[in-house]
FIKOLZA-1660 file (N, C-alpha, C; in steps of 0.1 Angstrom, whole numbers, plus 5000, padded with zeros to 4 digits):
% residues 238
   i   px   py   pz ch aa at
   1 1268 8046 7966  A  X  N
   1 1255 8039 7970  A  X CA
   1 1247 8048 7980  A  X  C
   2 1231 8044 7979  A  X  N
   2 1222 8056 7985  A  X CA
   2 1224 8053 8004  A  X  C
   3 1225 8056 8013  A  X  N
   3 1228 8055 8022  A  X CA
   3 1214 8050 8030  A  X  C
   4 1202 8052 8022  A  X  N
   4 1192 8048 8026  A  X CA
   4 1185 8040 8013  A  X  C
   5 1188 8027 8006  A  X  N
   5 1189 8022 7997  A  X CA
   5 1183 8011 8004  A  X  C
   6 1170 8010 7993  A  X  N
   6 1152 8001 7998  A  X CA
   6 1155 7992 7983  A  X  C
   7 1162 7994 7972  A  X  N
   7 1161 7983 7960  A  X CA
   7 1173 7982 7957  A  X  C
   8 1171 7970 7948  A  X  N
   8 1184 7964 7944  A  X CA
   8 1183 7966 7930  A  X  C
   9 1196 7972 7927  A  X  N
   9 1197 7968 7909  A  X CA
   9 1213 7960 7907  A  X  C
  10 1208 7956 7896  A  X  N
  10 1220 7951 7889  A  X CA
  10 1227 7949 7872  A  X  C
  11 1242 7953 7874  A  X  N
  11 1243 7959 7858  A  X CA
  11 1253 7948 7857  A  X  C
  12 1249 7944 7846  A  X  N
  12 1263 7935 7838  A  X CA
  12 1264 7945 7832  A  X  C
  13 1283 7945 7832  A  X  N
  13 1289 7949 7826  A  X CA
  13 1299 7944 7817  A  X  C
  14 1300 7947 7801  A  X  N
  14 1308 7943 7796  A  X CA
  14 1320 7941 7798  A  X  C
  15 1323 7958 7794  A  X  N
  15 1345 7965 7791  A  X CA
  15 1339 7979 7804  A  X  C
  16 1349 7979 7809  A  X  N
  16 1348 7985 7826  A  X CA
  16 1346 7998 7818  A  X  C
  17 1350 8004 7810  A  X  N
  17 1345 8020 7810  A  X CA
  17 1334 8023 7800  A  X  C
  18 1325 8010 7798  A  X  N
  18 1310 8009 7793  A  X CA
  18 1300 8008 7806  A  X  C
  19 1300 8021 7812  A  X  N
  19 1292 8015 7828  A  X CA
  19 1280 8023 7831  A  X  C
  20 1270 8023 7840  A  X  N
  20 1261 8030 7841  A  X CA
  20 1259 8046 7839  A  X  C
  21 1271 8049 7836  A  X  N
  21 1273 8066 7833  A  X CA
  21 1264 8074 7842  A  X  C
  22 1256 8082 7839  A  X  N
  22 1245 8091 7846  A  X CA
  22 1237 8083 7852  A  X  C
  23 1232 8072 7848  A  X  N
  23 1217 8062 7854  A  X CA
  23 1227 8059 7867  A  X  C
  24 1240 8058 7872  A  X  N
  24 1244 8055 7886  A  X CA
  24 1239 8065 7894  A  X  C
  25 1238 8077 7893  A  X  N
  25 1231 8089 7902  A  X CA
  25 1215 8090 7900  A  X  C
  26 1209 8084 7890  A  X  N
  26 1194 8084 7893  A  X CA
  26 1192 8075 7906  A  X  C
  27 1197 8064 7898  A  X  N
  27 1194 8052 7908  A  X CA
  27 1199 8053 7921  A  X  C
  28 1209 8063 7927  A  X  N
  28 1215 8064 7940  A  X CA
  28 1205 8073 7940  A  X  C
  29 1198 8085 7934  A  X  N
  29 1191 8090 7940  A  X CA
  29 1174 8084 7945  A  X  C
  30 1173 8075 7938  A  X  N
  30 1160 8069 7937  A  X CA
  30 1161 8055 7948  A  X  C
  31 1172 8056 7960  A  X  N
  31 1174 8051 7971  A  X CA
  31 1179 8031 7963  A  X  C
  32 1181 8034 7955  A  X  N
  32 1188 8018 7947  A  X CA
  32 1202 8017 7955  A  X  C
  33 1205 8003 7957  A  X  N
  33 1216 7999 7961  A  X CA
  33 1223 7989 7949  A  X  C
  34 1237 7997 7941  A  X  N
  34 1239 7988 7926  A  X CA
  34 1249 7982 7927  A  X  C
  35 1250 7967 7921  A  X  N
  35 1259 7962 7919  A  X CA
  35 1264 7960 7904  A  X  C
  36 1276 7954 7901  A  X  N
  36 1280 7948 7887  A  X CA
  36 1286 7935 7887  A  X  C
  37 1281 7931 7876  A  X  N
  37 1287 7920 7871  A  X CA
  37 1291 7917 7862  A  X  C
  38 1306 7918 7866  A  X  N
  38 1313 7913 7849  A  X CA
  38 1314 7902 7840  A  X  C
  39 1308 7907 7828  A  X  N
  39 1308 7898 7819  A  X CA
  39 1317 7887 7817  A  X  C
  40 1315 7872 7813  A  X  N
  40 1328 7864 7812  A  X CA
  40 1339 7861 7828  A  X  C
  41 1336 7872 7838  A  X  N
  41 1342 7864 7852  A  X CA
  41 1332 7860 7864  A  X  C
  42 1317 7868 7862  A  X  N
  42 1314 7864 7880  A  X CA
  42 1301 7858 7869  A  X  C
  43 1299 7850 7880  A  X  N
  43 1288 7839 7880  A  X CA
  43 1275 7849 7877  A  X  C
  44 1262 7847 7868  A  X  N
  44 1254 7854 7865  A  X CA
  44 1241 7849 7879  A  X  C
  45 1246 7836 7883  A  X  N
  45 1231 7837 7892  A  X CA
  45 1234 7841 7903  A  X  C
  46 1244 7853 7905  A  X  N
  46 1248 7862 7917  A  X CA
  46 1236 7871 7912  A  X  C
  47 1232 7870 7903  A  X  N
  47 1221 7885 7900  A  X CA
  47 1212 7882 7913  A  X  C
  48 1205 7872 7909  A  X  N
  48 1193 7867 7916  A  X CA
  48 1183 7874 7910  A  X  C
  49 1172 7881 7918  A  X  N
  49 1161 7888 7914  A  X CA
  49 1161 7901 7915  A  X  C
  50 1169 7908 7910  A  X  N
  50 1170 7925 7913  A  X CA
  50 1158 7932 7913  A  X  C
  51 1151 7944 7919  A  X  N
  51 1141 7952 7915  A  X CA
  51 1145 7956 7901  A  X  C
  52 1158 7958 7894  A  X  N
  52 1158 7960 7882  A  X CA
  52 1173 7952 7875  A  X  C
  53 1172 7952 7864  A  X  N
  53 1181 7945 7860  A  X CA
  53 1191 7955 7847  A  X  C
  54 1199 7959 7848  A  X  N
  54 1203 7970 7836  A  X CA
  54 1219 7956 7828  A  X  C
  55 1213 7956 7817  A  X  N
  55 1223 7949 7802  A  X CA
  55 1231 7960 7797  A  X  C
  56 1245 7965 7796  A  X  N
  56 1250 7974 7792  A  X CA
  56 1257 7969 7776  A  X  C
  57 1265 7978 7772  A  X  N
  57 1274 7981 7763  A  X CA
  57 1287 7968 7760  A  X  C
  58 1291 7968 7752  A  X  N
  58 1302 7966 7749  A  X CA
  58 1304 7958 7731  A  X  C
  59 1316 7959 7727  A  X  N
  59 1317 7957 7713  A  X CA
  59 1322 7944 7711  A  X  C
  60 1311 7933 7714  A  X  N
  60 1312 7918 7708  A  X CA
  60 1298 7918 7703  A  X  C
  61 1292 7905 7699  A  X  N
  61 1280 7901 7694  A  X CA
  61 1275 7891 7700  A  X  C
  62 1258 7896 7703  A  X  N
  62 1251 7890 7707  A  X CA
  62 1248 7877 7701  A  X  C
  63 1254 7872 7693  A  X  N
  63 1252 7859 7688  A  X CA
  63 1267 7852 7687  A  X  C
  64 1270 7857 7692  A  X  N
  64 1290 7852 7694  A  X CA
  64 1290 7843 7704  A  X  C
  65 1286 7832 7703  A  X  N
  65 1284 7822 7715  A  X CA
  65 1295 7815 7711  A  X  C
  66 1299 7811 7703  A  X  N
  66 1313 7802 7699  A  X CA
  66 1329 7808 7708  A  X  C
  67 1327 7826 7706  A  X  N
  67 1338 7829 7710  A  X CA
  67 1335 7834 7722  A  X  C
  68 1326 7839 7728  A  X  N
  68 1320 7841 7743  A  X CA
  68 1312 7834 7748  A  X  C
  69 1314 7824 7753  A  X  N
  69 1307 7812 7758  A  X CA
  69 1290 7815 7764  A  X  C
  70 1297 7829 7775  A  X  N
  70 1287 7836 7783  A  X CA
  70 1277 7843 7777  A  X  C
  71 1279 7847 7766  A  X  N
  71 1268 7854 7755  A  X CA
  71 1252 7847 7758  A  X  C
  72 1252 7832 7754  A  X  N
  72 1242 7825 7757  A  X CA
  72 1235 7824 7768  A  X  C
  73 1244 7824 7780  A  X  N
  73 1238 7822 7796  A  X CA
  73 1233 7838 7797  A  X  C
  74 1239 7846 7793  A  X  N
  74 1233 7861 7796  A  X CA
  74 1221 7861 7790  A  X  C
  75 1217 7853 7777  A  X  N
  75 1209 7857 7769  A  X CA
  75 1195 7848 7773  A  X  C
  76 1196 7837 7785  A  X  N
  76 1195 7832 7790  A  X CA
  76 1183 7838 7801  A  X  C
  77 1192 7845 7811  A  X  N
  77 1186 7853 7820  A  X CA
  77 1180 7862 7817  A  X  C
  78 1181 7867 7805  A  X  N
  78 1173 7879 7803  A  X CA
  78 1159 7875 7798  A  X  C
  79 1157 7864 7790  A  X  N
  79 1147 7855 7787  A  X CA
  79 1138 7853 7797  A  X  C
  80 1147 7850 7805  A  X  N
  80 1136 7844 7824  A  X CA
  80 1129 7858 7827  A  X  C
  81 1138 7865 7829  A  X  N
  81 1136 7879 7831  A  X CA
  81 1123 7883 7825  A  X  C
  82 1123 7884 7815  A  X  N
  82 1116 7892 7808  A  X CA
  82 1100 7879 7804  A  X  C
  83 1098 7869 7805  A  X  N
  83 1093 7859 7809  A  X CA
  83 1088 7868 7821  A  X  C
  84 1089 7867 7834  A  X  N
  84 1085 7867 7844  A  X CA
  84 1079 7882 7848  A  X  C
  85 1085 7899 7835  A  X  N
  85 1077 7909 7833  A  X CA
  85 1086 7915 7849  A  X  C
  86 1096 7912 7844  A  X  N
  86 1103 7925 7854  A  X CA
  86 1114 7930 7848  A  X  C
  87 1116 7940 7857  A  X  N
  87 1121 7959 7848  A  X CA
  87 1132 7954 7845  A  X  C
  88 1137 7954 7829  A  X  N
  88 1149 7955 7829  A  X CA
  88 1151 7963 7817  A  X  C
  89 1165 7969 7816  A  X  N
  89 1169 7980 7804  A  X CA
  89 1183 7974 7801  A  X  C
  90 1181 7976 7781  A  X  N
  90 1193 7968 7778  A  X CA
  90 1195 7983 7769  A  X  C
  91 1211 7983 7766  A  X  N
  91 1220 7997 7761  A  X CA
  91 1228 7990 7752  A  X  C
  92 1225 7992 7741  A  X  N
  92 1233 7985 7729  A  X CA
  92 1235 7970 7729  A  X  C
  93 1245 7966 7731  A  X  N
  93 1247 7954 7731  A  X CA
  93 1235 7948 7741  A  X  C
  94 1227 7956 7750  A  X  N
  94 1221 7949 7762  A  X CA
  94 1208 7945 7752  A  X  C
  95 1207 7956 7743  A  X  N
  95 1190 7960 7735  A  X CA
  95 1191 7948 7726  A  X  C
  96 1204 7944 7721  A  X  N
  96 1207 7933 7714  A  X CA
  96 1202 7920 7719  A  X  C
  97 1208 7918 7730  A  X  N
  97 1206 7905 7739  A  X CA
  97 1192 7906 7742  A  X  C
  98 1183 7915 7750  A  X  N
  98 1171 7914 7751  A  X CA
  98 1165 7913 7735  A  X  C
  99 1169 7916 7723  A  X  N
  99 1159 7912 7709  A  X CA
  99 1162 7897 7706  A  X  C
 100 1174 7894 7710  A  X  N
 100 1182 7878 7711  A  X CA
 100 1167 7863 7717  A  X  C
 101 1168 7875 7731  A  X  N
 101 1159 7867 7741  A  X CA
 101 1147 7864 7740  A  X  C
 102 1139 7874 7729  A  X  N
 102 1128 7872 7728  A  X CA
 102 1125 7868 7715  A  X  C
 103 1140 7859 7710  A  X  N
 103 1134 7853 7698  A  X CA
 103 1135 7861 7683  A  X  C
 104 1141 7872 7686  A  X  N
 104 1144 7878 7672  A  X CA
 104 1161 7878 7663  A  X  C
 105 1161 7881 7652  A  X  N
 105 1172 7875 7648  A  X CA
 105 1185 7891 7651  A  X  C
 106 1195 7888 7652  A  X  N
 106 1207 7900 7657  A  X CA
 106 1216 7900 7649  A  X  C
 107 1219 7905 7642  A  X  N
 107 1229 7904 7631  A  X CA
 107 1239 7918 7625  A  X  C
 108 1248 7919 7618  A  X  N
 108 1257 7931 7611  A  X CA
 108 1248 7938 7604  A  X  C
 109 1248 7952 7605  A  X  N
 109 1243 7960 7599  A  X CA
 109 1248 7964 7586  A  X  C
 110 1260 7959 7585  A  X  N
 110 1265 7963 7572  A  X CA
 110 1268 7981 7574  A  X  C
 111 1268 7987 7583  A  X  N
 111 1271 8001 7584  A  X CA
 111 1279 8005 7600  A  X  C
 112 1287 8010 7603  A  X  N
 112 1292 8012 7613  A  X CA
 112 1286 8024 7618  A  X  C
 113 1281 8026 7626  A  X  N
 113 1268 8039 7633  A  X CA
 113 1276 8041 7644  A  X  C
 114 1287 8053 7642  A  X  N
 114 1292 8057 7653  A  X CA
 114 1292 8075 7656  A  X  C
 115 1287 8081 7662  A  X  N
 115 1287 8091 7663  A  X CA
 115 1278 8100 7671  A  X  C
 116 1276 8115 7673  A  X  N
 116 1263 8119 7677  A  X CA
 116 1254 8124 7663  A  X  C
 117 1238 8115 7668  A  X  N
 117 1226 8120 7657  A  X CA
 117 1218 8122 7667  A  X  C
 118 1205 8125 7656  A  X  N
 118 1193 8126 7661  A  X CA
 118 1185 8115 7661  A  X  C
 119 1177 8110 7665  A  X  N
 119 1165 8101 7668  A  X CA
 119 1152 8103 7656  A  X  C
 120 1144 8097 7653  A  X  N
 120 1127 8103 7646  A  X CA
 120 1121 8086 7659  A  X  C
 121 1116 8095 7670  A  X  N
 121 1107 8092 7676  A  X CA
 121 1094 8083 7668  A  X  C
 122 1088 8069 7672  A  X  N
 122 1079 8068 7667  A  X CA
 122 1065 8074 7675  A  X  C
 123 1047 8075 7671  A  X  N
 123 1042 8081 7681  A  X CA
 123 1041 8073 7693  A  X  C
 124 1046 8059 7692  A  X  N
 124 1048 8054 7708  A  X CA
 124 1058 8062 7716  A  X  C
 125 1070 8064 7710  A  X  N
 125 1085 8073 7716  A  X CA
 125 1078 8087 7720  A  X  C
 126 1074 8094 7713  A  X  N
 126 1065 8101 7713  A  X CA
 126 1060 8105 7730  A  X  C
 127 1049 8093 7730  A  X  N
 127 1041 8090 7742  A  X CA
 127 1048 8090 7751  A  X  C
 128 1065 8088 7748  A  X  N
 128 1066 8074 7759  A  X CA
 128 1081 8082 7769  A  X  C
 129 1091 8083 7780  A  X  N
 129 1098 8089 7786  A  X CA
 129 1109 8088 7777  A  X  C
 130 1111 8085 7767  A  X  N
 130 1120 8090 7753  A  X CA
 130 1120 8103 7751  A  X  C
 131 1105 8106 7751  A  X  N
 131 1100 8120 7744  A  X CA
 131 1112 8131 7742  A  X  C
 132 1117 8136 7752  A  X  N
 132 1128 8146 7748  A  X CA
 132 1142 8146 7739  A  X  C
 133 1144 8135 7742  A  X  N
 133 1154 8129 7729  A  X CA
 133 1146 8130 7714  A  X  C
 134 1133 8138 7708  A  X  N
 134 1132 8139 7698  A  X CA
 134 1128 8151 7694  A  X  C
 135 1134 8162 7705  A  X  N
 135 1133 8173 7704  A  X CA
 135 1143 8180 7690  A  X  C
 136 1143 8192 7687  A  X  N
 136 1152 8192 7671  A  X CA
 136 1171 8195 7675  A  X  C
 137 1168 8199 7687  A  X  N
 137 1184 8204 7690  A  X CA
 137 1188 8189 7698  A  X  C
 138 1181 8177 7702  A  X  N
 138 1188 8165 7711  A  X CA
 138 1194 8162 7701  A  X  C
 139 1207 8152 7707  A  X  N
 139 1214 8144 7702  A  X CA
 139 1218 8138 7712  A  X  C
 140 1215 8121 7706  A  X  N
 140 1219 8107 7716  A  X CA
 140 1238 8102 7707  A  X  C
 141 1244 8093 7716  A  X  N
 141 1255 8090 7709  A  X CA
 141 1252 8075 7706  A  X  C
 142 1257 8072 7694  A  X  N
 142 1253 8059 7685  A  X CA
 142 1267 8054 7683  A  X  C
 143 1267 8040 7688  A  X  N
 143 1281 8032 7685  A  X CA
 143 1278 8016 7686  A  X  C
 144 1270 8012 7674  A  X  N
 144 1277 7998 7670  A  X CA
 144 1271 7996 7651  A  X  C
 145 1280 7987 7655  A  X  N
 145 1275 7982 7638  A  X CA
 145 1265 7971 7637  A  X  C
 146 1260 7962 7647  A  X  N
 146 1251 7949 7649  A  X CA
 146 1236 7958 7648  A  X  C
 147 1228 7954 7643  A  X  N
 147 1212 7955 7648  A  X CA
 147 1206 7943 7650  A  X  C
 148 1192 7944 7648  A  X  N
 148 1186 7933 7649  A  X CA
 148 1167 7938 7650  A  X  C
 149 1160 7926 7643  A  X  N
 149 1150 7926 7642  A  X CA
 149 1137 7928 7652  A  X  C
 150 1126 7935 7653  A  X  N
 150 1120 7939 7659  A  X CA
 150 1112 7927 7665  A  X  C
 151 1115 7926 7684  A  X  N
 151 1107 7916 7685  A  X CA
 151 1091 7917 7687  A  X  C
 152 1082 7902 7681  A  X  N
 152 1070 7905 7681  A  X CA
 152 1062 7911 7690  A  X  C
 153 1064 7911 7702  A  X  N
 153 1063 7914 7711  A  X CA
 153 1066 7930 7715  A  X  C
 154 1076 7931 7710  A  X  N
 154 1078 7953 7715  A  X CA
 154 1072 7963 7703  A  X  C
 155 1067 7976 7710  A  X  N
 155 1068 7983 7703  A  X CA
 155 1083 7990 7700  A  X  C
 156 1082 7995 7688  A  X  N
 156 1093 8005 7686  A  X CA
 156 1087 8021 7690  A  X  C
 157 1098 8022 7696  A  X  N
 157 1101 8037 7702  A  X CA
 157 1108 8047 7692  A  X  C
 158 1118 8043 7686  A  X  N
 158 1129 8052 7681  A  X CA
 158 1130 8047 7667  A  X  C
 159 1136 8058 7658  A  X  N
 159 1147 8050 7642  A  X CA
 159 1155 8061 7636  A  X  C
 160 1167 8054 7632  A  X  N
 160 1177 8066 7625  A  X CA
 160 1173 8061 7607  A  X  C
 161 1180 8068 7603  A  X  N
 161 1180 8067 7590  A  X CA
 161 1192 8052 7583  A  X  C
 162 1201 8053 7595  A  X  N
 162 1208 8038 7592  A  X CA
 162 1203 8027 7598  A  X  C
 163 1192 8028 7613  A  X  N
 163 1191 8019 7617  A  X CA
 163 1177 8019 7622  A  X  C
 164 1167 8013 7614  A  X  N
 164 1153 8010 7616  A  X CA
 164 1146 8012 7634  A  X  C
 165 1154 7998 7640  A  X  N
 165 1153 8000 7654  A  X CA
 165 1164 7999 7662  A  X  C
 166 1160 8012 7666  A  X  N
 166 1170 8022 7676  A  X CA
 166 1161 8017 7691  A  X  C
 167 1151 8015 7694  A  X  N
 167 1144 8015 7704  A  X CA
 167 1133 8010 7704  A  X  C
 168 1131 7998 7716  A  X  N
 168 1116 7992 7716  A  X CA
 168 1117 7995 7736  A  X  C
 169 1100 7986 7736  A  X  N
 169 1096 7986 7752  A  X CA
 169 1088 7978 7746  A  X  C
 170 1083 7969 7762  A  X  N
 170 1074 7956 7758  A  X CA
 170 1069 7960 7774  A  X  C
 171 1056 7963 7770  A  X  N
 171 1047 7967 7782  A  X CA
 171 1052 7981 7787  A  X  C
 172 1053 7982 7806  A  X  N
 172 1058 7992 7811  A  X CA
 172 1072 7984 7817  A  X  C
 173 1078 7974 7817  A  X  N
 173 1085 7967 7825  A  X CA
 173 1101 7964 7817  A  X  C
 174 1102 7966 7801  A  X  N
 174 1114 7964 7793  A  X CA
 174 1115 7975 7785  A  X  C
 175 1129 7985 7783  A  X  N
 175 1134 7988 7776  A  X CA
 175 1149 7987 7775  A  X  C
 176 1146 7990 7754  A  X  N
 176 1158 7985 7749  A  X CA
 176 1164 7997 7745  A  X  C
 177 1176 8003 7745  A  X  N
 177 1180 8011 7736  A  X CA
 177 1189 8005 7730  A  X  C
 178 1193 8012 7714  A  X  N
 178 1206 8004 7707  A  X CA
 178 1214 8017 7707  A  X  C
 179 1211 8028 7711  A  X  N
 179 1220 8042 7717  A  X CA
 179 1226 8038 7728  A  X  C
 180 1235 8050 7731  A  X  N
 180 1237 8050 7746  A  X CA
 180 1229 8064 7748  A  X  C
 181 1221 8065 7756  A  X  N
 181 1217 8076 7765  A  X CA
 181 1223 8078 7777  A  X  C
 182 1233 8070 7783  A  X  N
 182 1237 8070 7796  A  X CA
 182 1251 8077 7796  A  X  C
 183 1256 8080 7788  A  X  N
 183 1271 8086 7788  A  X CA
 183 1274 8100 7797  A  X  C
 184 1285 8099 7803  A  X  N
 184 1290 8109 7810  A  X CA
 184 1305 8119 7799  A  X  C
 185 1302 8127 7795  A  X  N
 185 1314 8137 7788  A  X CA
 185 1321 8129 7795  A  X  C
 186 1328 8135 7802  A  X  N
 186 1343 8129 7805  A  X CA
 186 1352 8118 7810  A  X  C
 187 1339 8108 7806  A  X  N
 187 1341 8092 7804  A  X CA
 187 1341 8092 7791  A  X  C
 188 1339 8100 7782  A  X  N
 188 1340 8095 7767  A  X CA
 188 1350 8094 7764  A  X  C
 189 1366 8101 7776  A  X  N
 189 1378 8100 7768  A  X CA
 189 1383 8084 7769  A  X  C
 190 1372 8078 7778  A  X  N
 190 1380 8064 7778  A  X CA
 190 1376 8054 7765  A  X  C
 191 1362 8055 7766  A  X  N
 191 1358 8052 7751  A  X CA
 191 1369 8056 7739  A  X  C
 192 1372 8066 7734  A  X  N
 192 1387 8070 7727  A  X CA
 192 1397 8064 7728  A  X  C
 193 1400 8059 7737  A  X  N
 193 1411 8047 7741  A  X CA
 193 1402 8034 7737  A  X  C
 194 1398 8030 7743  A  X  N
 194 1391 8017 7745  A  X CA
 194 1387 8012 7729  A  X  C
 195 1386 8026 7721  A  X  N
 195 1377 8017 7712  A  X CA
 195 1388 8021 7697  A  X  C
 196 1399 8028 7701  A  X  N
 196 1410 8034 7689  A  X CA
 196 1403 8028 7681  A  X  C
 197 1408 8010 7676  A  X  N
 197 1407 8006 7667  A  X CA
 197 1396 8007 7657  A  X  C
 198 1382 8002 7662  A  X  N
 198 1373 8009 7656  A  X CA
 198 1368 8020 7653  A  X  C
 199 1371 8032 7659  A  X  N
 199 1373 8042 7655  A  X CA
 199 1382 8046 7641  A  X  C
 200 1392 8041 7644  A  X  N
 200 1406 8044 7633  A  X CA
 200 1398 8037 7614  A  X  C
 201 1389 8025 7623  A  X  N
 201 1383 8015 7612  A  X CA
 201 1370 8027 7605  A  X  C
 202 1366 8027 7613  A  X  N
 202 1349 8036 7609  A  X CA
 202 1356 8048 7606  A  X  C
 203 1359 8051 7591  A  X  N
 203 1361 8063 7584  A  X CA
 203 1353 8074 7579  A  X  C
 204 1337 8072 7588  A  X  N
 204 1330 8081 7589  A  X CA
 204 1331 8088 7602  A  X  C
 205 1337 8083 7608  A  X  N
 205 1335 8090 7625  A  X CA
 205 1351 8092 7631  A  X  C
 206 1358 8103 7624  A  X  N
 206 1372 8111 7624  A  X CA
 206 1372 8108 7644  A  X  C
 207 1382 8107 7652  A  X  N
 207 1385 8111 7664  A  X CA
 207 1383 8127 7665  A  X  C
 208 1388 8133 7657  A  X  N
 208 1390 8146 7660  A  X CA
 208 1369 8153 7660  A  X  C
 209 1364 8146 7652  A  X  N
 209 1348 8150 7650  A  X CA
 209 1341 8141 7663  A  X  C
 210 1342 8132 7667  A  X  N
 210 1338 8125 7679  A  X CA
 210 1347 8135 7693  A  X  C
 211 1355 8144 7690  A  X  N
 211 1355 8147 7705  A  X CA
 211 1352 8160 7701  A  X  C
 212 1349 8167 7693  A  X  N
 212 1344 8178 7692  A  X CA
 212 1327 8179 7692  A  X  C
 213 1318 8169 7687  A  X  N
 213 1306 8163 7693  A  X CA
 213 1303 8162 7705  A  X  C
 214 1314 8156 7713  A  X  N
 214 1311 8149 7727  A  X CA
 214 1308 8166 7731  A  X  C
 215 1317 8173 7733  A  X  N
 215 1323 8188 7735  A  X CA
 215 1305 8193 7736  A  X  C
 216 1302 8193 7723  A  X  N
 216 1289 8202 7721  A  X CA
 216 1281 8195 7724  A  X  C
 217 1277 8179 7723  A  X  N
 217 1259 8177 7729  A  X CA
 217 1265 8170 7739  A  X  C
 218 1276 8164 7743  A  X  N
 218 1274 8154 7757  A  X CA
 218 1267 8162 7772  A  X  C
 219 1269 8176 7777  A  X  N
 219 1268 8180 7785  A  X CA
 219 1246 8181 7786  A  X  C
 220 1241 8182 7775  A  X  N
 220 1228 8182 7774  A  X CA
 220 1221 8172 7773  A  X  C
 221 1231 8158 7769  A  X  N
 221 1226 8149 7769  A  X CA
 221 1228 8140 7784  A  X  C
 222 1240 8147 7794  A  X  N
 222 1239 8142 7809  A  X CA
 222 1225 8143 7813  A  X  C
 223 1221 8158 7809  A  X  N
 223 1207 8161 7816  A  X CA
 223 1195 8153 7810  A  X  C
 224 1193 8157 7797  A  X  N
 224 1183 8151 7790  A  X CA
 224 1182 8135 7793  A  X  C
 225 1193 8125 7790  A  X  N
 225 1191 8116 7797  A  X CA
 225 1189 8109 7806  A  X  C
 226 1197 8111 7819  A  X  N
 226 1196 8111 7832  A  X CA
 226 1176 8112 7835  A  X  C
 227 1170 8127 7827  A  X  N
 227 1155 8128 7832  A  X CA
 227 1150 8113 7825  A  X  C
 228 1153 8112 7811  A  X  N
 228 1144 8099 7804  A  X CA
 228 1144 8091 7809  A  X  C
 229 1157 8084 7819  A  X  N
 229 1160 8072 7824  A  X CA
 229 1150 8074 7837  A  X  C
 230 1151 8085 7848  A  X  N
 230 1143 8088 7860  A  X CA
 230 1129 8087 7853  A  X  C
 231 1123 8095 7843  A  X  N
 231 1105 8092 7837  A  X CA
 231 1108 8079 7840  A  X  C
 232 1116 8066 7833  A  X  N
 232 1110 8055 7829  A  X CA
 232 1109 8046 7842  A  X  C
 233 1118 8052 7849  A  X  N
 233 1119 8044 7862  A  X CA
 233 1107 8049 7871  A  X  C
 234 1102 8062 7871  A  X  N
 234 1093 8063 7883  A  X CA
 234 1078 8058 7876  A  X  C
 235 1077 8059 7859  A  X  N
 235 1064 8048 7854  A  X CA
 235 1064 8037 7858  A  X  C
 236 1071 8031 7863  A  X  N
 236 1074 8016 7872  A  X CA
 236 1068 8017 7886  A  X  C
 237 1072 8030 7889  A  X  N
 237 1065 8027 7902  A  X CA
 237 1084 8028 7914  A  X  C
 238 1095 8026 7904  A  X  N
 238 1108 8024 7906  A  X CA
 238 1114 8041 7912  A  X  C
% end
């Protein structure tokens, strides 16, 4: 934590080794003081009103309210949230919950999208503190199988060839990714653990090709992303 820390953020977190990865050292450097909140144990109106609000990762469904009770009250807050036009950034399962919240439909993709790709920028992505991630040598890492429908309200930023929307923003104050940009290399070995099974399942994406991936773009993508996340936070004003 910044030792001279003037804002407050706060990350729900799903599965403990889906966590702010690189955006923890923006934000410490950008004088933020962060907390977490785990999904399914701490009370969500501990958030209160953060200067920013970050929705992370993890491998359930945004429309799983039957089996995750909490799915709905998360999906809840981010509604208010984003109602009220303050900063918040959702990372996969978060981008989910924020398209949830605003009324769009979330659903199986029918393709399991796990691996490192490239992005096609739209000209808003383009415009927008994405930009570098559509350079021809980036590569972001992609891991779920859910997407979901573009809400009316955001532009799209990003698209893969399996997944239409990869990325929206609504004004200067919400972004969603359905990548992670935030990964640290040497947190990915926990991912490997954490996620065997679907891994072992998605017979497009070998263990052995996911750590030899991590190997070659994760170290470019600490940098590259770390800056996209600092662009989008100092367009704030954050």
């Amino acid at each position: 934590m910044s030792r001279n820390a003037t804002r407050r953020a706060v990350a729900i977190r799903h599965v403990a080794f889906e966590d702010l990865g690189t955006l923890a050292g923006v934000l410490d450097a950008r004088g933020f003081a962060t907390q977490y909140l785990e999904a399914g144990r701490d009370d969500f109106a501990e958030a209160g009103d953060p200067d920013l609000l970050v929705v992370l990762g993890g491998p359930i469904g945004a429309y799983e309210d039957d089996s995750y009770p909490f799915v709905a009250e998360e999906a809840r807050l981010i509604a208010k949230r984003l109602a009220a036009r303050r900063p918040t950034l959702g990372i996969c399962l978060g981008a989910q919950l924020m398209a949830r919240a605003l009324g769009a439909r979330v659903y199986p993709s029918g393709i399991k999208e796990i691996g490192w790709g490239r992005l096609d920028l739209t000209p808003a992505g383009r415009a927008s503190p994405l930009a570098p991630l559509g350079e021809p040598a980036s590569r972001v890492l992609h891991w779920h199988g859910d997407t979901f429908d573009l809400p009316d309200v955001a532009n799209l930023l990003a698209s893969t060839g399996a997944c239409v929307n990869q990325a929206f923003a609504i004004g200067g104050f919400a972004l969603a990714l359905q990548f992670h940009i935030e990964v640290e290399t040497a947190n990915l070995a926990r991912w490997f653990v954490g996620h065997a099974v679907e891994i072992a399942a998605a017979k497009s994406a070998p263990l052995a090709t996911l750590r030899a991936d991590t190997a070659r773009y994760g170290p470019a993508l600490e940098r590259t992303g770390a800056a996209c996340l600092d662009g989008w936070l100092e367009a704030q004003g954050l």
